[in-house]
C-alpha positions in Angstrom: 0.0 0.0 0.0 1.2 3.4 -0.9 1.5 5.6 2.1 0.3 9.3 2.6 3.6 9.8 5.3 5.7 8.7 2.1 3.5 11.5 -0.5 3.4 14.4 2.5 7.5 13.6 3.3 7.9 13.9 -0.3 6.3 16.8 -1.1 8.5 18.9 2.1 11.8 17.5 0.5 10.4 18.7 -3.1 9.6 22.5 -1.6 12.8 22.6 0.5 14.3 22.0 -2.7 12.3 25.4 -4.3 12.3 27.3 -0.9 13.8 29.9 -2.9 9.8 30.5 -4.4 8.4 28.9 -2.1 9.4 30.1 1.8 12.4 32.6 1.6 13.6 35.5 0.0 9.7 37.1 0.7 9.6 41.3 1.6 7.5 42.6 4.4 4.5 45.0 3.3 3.8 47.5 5.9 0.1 46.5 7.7 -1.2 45.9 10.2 -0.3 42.8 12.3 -2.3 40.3 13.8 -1.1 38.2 16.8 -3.2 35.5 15.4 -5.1 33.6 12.6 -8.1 32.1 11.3 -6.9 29.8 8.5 -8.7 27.8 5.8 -6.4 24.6 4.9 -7.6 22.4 1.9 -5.5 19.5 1.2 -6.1 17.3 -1.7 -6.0 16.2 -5.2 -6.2 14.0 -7.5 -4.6 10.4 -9.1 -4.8 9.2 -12.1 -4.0 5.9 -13.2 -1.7 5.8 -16.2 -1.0 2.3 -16.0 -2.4 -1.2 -17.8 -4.6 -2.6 -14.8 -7.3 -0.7 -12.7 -5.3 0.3 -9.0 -8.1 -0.2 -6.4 -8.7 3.0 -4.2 -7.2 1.2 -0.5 -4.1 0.6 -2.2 -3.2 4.2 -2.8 -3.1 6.9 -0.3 -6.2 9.2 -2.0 -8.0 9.7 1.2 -5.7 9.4 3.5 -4.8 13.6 5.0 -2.5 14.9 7.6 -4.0 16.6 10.3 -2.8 19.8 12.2 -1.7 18.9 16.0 -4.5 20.7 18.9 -1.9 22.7 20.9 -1.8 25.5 23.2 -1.1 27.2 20.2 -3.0 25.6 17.6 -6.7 24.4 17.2 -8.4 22.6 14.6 -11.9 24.2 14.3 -13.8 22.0 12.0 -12.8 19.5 9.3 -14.8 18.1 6.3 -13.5 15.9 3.8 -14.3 15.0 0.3 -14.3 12.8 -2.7 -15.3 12.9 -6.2 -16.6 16.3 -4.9 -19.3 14.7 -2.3 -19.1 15.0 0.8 -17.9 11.7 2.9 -17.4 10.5 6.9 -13.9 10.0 7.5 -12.0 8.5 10.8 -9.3 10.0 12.5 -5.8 7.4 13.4 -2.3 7.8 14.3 0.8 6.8 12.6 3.9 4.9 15.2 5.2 8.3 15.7 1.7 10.0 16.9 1.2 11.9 14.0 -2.7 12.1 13.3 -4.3 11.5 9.8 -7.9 11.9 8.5 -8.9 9.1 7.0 -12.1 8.8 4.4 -14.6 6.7 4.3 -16.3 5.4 0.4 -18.1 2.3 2.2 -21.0 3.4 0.5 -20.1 4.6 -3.2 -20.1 1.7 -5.5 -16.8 2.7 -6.8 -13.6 1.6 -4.9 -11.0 1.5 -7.4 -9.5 3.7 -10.5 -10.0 2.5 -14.0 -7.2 2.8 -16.7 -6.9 6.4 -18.0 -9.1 6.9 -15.5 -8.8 10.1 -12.5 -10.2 10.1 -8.9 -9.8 13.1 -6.4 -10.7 14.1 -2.5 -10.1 16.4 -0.8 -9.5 17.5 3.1 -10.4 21.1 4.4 -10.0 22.4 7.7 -10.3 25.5 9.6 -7.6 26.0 12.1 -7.2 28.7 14.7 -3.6 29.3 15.5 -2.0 31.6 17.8 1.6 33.4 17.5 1.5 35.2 20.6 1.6 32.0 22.2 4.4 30.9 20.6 5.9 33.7 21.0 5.6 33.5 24.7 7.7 30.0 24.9 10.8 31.4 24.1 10.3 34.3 26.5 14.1 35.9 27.6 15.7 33.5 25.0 19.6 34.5 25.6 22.8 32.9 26.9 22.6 34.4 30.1 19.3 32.6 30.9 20.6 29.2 28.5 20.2 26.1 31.9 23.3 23.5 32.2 23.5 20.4 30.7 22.6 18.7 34.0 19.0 20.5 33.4 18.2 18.8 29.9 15.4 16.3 29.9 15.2 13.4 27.8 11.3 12.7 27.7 11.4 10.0 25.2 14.6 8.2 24.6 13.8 7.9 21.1 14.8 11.5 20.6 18.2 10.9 21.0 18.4 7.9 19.2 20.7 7.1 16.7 18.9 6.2 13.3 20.2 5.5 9.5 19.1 9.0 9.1 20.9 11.0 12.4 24.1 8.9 12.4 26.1 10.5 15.2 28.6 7.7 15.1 30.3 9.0 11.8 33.7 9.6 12.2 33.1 12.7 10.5 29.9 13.9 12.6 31.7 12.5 15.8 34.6 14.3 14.8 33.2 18.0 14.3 31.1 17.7 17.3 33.9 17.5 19.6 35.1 20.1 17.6 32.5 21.9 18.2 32.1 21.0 22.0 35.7 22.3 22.6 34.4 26.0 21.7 31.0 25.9 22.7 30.3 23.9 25.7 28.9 26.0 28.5 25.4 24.7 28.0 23.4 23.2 25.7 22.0 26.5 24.3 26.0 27.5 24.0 26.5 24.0 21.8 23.4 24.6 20.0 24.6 28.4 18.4 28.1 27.0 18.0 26.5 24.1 15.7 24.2 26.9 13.9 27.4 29.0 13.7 29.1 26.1 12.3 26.7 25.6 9.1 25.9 29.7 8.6 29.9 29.8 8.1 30.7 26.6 6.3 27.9 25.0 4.4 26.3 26.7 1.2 22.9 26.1 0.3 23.1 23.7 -2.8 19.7 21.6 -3.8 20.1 17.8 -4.4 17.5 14.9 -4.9 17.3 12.9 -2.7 18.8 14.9 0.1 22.3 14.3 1.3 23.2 12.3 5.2 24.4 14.4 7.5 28.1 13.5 7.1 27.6 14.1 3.1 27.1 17.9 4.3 30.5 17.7 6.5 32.6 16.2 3.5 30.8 18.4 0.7 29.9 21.7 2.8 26.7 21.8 1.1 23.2 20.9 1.2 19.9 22.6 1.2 17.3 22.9 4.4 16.2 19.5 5.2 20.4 18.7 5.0 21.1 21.4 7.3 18.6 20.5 9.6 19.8 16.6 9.7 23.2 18.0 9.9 22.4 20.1 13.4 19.8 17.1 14.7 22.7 14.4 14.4 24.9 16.8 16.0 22.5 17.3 19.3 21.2 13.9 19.5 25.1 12.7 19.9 25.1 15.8 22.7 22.5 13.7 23.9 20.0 16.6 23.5 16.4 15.6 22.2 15.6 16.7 18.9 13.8 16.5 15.9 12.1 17.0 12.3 8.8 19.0 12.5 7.0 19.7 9.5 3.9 22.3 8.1 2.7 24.6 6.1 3.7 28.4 6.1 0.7 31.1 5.2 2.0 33.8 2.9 -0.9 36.2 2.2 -0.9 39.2 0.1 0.8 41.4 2.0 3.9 39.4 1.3 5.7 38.0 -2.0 8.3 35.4 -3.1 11.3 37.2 -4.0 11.0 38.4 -7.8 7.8 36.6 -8.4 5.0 38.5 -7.1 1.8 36.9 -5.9 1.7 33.4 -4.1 1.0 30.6 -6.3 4.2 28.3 -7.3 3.9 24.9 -8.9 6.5 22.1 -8.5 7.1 19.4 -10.7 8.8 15.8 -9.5 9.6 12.3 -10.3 9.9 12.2 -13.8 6.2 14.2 -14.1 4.5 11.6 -11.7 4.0 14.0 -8.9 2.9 17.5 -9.6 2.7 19.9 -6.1 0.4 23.4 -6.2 0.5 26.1 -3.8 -1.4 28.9 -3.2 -1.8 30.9 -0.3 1.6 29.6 1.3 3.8 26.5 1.3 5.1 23.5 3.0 8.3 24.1 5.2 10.3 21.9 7.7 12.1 23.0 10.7 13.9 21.1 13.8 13.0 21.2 17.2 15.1 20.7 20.4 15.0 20.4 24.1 16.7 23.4 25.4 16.4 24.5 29.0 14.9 26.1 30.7 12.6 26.7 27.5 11.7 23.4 27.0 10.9 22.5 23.4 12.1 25.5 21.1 12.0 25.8 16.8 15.3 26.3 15.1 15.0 27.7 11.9 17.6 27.0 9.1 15.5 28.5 6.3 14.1 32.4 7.6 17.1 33.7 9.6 20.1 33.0 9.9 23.3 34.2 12.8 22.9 32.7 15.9 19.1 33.1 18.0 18.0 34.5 15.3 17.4 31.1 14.3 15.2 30.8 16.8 13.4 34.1 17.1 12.5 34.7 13.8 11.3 30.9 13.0 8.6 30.6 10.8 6.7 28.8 13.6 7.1 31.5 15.9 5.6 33.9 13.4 8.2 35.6 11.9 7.6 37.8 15.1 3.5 37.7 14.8 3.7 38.0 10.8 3.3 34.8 9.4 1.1 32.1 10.6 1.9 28.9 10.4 0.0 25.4 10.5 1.9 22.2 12.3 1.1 18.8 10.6 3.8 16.5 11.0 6.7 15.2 13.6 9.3 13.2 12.5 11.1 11.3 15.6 12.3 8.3 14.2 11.5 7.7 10.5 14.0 7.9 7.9 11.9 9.5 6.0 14.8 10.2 3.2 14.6 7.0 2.3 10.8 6.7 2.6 10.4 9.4 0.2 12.7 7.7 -2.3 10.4 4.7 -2.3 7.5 6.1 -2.6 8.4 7.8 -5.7 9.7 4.3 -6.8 6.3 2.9 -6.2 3.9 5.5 -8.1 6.4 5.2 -11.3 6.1 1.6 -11.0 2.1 1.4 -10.5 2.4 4.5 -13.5 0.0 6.7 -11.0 0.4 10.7 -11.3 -0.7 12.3 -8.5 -1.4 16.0 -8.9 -1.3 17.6 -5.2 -2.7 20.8 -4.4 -2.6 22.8 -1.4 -4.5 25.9 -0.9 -4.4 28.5 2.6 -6.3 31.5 3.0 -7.2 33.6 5.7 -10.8 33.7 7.1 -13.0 35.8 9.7 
């Protein structure tokens, strides 16, 4: 069965890849900010099946969504979902890392599978409330002087300092630069954490490659693009023994800002040989890495909106680009190497010859 985690991981790596339209390089418009945001999220599509035998409809991952975390910060208001334009029940699940999905339920169409030549969509909406002024509020006197010791970190799940196939700490080459590292920056973990951030501001240029380098690819080639970075800086903590991870969403860019020299919002991204086609309007799909630093807890480090030092963290697109951009948490990757899940996915749909043809759509409401 294909998997929606493969399609969603897929589609991040694709925009990382194009963050250059898609989340950076955007200018501020004076107006008037809000410290929150009513958001309309529609996530869908369709598949069509370009292959020699009909693909039946559970085999694929057409109605399965991602949906937003309920936080403090963040509240899913209502949700409908949708297919062949009718509207449908659905059932909500988690994945093994706790990630929740909206599933949809056809039990009673007579159609469960997609013919040759033949093109099914659905389509999840939600309306999500989500606060930046919170956020803002959990990195509250953010500075060295403040930073707790080591002795104050708290590892809540061991799996979060882990080592995986992905965040390989054990490298000679990761191991290496983190006692590197260690011997300049070690006063506490906040100390470590700017003098890893320091480290790839001065010595890694942003270069795009599919599929997306390991962590000690980035060391030896002093490149790689924002998902590399942040693998790069997530290897280097979880060796610290400092929990950390992937966390993954979608950024809202209204009208008041623009993608640098491409005015408006909509950008379309092409992948896989034409067999996966991504539309955004409204916004787009970002990644960022999180990290247990005390005594703040769980902060966002941003490699992709700031860079030099807490700016990092300050001006993180989840934080709200200080109350100016709003932005919707889907996803948390913990333990899945989700580089190589990605690469098989887009194995599988050229394989079973299905083109998907994503779309995702943000607006602001009342």
């Amino acid at each position: 069965m294909l998997s929606r985690k493969y399609l969603v991981i897929g589609l991040i790596l694709i925009v990382m890849v194009s963050s250059n339209l898609v989340v950076i390089g955007f200018c501020r418009n004076e107006t008037t900010i809000k410290p929150y945001a009513y958001l309309e999220v529609v996530i869908g599509g369709n598949i069509t099946n370009a292959g020699e035998e009909l693909v039946y409809i559970n085999e694929t991952d057409l109605l399965v969504f991602d949906y937003p975390f309920n936080t403090s910060s963040q509240e899913v208001l209502s949700t409908e979902v949708y297919f062949e334009n009718s509207l449908i029940d659905y059932y909500i699940d988690t994945d093994d890392e706790g990630n929740y999905r909206v599933v949809g339920n056809i039990s009673g169409f007579e159609r469960d599978y997609i013919g040759v030549n033949e093109t099914v969509s659905a389509t999840a909406v939600y309306r999500v409330f989500v606060n930046m002024s919170t956020r803002s509020s959990e990195i509250a006197g953010l500075s060295l002087e403040n930073a707790g010791n080591w002795s104050d970190v708290f590892v809540e799940e061991d799996v979060l300092v882990e080592e995986t196939g992905l965040w390989n700490y054990s490298n000679p080459l990761v191991k290496l630069l983190s006692k590197y590292i260690r011997s300049r920056h070690n006063t506490s973990p906040l100390d470590y954490l700017l003098g890893v951030l320091d480290w790839v501001d001065d010595n890694v240029e942003y270069v795009v490659r599919v599929p997306a380098r390991h962590p000690w690819e980035v060391i030896a080639y002093r490149e790689g693009d924002c998902d590399d970075q942040s693998n790069l800086v997530i290897t280097l903590l979880r060796g610290a023994g400092i929990p950390s991870y992937l966390e993954i969403g979608l950024v809202y860019l209204d009208r008041s800002l623009k993608y640098l020299n491409k005015p408006g919002y909509n950008t379309t991204i092409e992948a896989a040989n034409g067999y996966l086609t991504y539309h955004f309007i409204g916004g787009g799909a970002h990644g960022w890495m999180v990290a247990y630093i005390p005594p703040w807890g769980y902060i966002r480090i941003d490699l992709t909106f700031a860079r030099g030092g807490l700016n990092h963290i300050r001006s993180a697109a989840y934080y709200g680009l200080n109350g100016f951009v709003p932005t919707v948490v889907l996803t948390k990757v913990k333990k899945r190497d989700y580089v190589e899940s990605s690469t098989k996915f887009i194995e599988e749909v050229q394989e079973k010859k299905l083109i998907y043809n994503i779309v995702v759509y943000m607006r602001e409401t009342d």
